[in-house]
C-alpha positions, 0 to 999 in steps of 0.5 A: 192784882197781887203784890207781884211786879206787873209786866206787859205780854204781847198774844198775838195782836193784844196786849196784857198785863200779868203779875211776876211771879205769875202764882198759880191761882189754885187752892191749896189742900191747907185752904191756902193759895198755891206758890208754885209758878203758873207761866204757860211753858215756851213763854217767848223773848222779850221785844220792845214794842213802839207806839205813839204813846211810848215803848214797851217792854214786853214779853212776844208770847204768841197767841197760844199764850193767853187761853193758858194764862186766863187759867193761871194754874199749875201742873198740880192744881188743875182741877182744884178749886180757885183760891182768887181770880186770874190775874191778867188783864187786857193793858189799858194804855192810861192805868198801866203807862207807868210800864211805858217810857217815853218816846225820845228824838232817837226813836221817833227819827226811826 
């Protein structure tokens, strides 16, 4: 993963975790990784997301997000050769519970 802030995407039924700023993963023609954003266009709303080992915050992306997202390329760089690999991941509940927070009394009485 990058040095970027990691946040939690909901596509469809399954959780991932993406960096933000999602950079495209496009080699550039000075041989350098490209900057420019990569998050698939009508990304969604944020949405809380309630279970028995927390809340999360995610962004509800609908299930065309991810066929975008495993790319992770920029309008420019489509068919140019990859400087690293995709950076989404499927949310593991135990690496990344630091992106959960607790239940509290209010939530669970819900």
């Amino acid at each position: 993963m990058s040095e970027s802030e990691l946040v939690a995407v909901l596509a469809g039924n399954d959780l991932y975790v993406v960096p933000n700023p999602m950079l495209c993963t496009g080699r550039t023609t000075k041989r350098k990784r490209c900057r420019f954003n990569a998050w698939p266009q009508d990304c969604g709303e944020w949405a809380y997301i309630v279970s028995r080992a927390g809340i999360l915050y995610a962004i509800d992306a609908g299930p065309g997000f991810l066929s975008e997202a495993r790319v992770q390329r920029c309008d420019v760089h489509t068919d140019t050769p990859a400087f690293c690999t995709p950076e989404i991941e499927p949310l593991d509940p135990q690496r990344h519970a630091f992106l959960m927070y607790p239940l509290t009394d209010e939530w669970r009485r819900l």
